[in-house]
C-alpha positions in Angstrom: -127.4 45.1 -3.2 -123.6 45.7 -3.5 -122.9 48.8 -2.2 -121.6 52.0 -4.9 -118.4 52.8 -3.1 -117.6 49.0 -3.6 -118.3 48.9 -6.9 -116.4 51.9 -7.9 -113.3 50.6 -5.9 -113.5 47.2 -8.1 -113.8 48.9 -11.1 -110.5 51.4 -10.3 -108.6 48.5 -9.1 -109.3 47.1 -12.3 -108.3 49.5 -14.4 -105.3 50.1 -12.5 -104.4 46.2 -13.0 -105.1 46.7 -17.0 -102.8 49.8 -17.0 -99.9 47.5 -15.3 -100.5 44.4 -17.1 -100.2 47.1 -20.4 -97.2 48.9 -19.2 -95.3 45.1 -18.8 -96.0 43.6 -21.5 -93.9 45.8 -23.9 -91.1 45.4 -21.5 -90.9 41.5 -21.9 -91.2 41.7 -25.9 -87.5 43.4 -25.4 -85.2 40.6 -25.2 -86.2 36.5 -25.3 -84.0 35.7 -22.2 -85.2 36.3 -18.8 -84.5 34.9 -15.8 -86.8 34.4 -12.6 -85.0 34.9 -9.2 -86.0 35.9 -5.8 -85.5 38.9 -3.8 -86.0 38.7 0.2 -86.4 42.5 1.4 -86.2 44.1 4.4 -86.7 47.5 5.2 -87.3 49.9 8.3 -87.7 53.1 9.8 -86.9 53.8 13.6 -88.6 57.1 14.8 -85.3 59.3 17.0 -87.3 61.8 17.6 -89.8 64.1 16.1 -88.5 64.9 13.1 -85.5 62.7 12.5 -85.1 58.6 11.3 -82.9 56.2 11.0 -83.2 54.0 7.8 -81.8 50.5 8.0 -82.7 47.9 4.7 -81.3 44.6 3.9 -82.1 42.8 1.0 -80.7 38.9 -0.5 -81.0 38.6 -3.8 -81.1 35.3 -5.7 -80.2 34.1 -9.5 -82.8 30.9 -8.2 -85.3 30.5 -5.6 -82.4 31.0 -2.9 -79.0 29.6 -2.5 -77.7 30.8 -5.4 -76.5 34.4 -4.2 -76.8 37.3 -6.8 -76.6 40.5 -4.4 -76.5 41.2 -0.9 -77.2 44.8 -0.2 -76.8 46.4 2.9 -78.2 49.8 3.5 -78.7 52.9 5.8 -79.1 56.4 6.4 -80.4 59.4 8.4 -83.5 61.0 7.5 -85.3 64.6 8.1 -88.8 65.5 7.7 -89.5 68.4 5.9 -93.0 68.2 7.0 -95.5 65.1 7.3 -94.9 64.1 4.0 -91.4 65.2 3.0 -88.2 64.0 4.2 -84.3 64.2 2.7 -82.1 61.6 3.8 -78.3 61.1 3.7 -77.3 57.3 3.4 -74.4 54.9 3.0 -74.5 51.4 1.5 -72.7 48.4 1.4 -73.2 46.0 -1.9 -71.5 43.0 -2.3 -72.2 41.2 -5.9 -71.9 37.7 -7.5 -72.0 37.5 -10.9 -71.4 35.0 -13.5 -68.3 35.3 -16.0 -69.6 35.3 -19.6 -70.2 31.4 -21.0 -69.2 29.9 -17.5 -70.3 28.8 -14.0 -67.7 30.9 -12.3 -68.5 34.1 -10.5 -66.7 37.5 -10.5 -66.9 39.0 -6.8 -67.3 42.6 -6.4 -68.0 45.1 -3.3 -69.4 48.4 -3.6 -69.3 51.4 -1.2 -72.1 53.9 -2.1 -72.9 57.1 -0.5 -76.4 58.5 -1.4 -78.8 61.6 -1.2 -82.5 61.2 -1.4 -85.7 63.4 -1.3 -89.0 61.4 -0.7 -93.0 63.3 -1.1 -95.9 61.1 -0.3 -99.0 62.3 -1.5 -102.6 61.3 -1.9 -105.4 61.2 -4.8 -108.1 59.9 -2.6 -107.4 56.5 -0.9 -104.7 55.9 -3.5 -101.2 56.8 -1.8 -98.5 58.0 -4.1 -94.9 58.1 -3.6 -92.2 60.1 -5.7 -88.5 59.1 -4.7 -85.6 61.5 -6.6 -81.9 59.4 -5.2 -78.3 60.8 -6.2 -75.5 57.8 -5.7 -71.8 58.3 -5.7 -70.5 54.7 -6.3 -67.2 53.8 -5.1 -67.1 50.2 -7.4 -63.5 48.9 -6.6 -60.8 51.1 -8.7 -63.8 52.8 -10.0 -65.9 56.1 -9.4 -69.5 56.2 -10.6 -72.3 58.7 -10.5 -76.3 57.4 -10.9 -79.4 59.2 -10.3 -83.0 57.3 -9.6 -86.4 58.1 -9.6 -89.2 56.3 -8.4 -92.7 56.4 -8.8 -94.8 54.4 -6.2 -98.8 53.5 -6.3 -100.9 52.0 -3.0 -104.0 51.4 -3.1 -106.1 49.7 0.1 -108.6 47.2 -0.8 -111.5 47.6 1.6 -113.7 45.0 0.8 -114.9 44.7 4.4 -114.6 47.0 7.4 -110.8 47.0 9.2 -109.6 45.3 6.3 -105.6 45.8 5.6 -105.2 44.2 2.3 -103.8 46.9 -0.3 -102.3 46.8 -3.8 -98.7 48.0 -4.9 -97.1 48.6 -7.7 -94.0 51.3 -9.0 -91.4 51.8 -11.4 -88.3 53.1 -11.2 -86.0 54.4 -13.9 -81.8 54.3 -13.5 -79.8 57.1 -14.8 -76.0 57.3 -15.7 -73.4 60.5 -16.0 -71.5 58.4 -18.1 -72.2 58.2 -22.1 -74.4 55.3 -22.1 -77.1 57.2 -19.6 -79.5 54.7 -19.2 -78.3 51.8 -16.6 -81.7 50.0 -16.3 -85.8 50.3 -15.0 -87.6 48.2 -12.9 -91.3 47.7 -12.7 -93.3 45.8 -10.2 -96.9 44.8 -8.9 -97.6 43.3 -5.6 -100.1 43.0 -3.0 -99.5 43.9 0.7 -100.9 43.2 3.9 -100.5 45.6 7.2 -100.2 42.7 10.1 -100.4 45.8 12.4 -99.2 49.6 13.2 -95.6 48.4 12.6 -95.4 46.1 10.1 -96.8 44.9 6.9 -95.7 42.4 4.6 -95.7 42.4 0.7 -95.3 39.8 -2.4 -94.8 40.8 -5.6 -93.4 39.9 -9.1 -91.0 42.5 -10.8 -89.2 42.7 -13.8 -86.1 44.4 -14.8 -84.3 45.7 -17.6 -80.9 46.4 -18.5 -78.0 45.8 -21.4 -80.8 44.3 -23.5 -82.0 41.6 -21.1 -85.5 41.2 -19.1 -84.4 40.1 -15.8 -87.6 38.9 -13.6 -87.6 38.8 -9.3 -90.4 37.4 -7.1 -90.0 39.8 -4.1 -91.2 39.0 -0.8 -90.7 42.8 1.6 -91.0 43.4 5.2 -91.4 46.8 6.2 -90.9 48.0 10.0 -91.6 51.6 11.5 -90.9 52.1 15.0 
């Protein structure tokens, strides 16, 4: 007889992949172009001391599978914690972009400076970790000054099919936010599944898509997360 808490967590892990597969469908009926590329991710957390981190990320992002450079995105900060579940971070990043002129095979290179303030909570319904992230960017974009605000909403859910299983699902969506007339810059949503290899790491696979100017833009992303 398959046991009750089994059954209950099959039957919320399937909702929850209805209410995705819902949510990204509208998403795709938005424009008839989209392009699928591939996003290798890393990102890390080293421990200083009780209460203070050091954030380091770097992520290669492809218009293909790889080889075909779109962004390469280098970023890091120092963080606080509030208390176990809250920390505010000050960061600086480093973007450098290749994209294609209009109607041609030429690229445009660009380099961005961008300084950044973020607040993270973590929270919990159950076994179902959320995330909220709230992210202020001042972007230094050559000549150019910009101001953008994010916000993230994160989902984890462990799949404990068997005892010490480590398997889990993700998904999140995060919405981009101008000062500038035209406010909206873009959202991204994504679903992935995760595996922790150990106390340290854990490595994820997923499939997001993105929107902005009127075009779906879709990313197989394949994230390794360290915390020291």
């Amino acid at each position: 007889m398959i046991d009750s808490k089994y059954k209950l967590k099959t039957k919320f892990i399937g909702i929850l992949v209805a209410v995705l597969v819902f949510v990204l469908l509208p998403l795709f009926s938005f424009s008839q172009e989209s392009d699928l590329g591939n996003w290798l991710i890393y990102i890390g957390d080293k421990k200083v001391s009780s209460n203070w981190n050091i954030h380091h990320e770097v992520q290669y992002r492809n218009y293909n599978a790889i080889g075909d450079l779109e962004q390469l995105l280098l970023r890091t900060g120092l963080g606080y914690d509030l208390r176990d579940n809250a920390n505010i971070l000050l960061g600086y990043g480093f973007i450098h972009s290749q994209n294609y002129l209009s109607n041609s095979d030429e690229k445009d290179k660009l380099d961005e400076h961008r300084i950044f303030q973020q607040f993270i909570n973590k929270s919990k319904i159950g076994s179902v970790g959320l995330q909220h992230r709230y992210r202020f960017e001042q972007r230094f974009i050559g000549e150019d000054f910009k101001l953008r605000f994010r916000y993230f909403l994160g989902i984890r859910v462990p799949l404990e099919f068997q005892e010490n299983d480590r398997f889990y699902l993700s998904a999140y969506n995060e919405i981009f936010l101008n000062s500038q007339a035209n406010v909206f810059d873009r959202n991204r949503t994504y679903f992935g599944v995760g595996q922790e290899l150990n106390e340290k790491f854990r490595l994820e696979i997923g499939y997001m898509n993105q929107f902005l100017n009127g075009i779906n833009r879709d990313q197989i992303n394949f994230i390794l997360f360290s915390s020291f």
